[in-house]
C-alpha positions as CSV (number, residue, x, y, z in Angstrom):
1,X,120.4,96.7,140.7
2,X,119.3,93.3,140.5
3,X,116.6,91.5,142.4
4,X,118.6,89.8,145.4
5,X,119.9,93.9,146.0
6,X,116.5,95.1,146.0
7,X,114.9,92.6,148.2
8,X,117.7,92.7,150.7
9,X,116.8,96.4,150.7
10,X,113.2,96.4,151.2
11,X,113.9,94.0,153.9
12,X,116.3,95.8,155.4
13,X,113.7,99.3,155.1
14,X,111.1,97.0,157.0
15,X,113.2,96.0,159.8
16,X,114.5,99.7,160.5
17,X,110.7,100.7,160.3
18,X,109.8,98.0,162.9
19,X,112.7,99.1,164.8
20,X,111.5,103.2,164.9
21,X,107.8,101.8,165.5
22,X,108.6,99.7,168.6
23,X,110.7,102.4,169.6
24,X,108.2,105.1,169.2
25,X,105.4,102.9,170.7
26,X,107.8,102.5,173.5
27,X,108.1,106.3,174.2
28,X,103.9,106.9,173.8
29,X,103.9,104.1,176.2
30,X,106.0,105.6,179.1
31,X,104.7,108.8,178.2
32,X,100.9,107.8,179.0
33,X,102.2,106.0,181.9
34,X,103.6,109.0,183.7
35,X,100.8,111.1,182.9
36,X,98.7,108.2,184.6
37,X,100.9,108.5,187.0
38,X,100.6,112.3,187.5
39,X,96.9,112.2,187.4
40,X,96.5,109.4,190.0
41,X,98.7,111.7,192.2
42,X,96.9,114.6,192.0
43,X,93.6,112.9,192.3
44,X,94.7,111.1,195.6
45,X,96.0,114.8,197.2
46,X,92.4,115.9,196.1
47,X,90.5,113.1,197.8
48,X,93.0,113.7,201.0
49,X,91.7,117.5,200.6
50,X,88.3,116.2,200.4
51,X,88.4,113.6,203.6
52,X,90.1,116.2,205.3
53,X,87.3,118.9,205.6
54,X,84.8,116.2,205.9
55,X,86.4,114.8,208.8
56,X,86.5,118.2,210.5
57,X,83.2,118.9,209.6
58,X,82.0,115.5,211.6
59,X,84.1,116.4,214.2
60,X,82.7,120.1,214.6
61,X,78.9,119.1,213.5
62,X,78.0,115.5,214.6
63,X,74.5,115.7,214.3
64,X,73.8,117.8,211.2
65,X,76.5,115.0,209.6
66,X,74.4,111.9,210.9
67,X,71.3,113.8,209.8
68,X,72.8,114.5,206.4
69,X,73.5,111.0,206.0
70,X,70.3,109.8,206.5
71,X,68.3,112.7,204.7
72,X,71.8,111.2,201.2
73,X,70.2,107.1,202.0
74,X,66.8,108.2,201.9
75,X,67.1,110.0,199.2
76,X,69.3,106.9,196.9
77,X,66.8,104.1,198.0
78,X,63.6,106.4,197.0
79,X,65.6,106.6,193.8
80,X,66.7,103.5,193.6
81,X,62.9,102.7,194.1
82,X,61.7,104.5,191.5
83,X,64.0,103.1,188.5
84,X,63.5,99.8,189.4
């Protein structure tokens, strides 16, 4: 083997490894994005959940709601008092 041979193949081993790398950074890619994807689903059904049963408790409980906000804003501006 002479040196033109061996040169052509090292650079034709670097292209193919470029090749497979893109490739493979490619598949990690859309795999990440659907599990993004997946997670973002399940977290928006669980929020839905969430809004749900809060809505029915305002709906069934007014009062103790309204009082329960108050009691939450008191509460974050006393804190928020105390670390500033």
């Amino acid at each position: 083997m002479d040196a033109a041979s061996v040169r052509e193949d090292v650079q034709h081993a670097g292209r193919v490894l470029k090749d497979n790398l893109a490739a493979g950074i490619g598949r990690v890619q859309e795999e990440l994005e659907e599990r993004v994807r997946r997670g973002s689903d399940q977290t928006r059904g669980a929020l839905d959940e969430v809004g749900q049963q809060f809505g029915g408790f305002v709906r069934e409980s007014p009062l103790i709601a309204v009082a329960g906000a108050f009691a939450v804003g008191y509460l974050l501006a006393k804190l928020t008092r105390a670390l500033t």
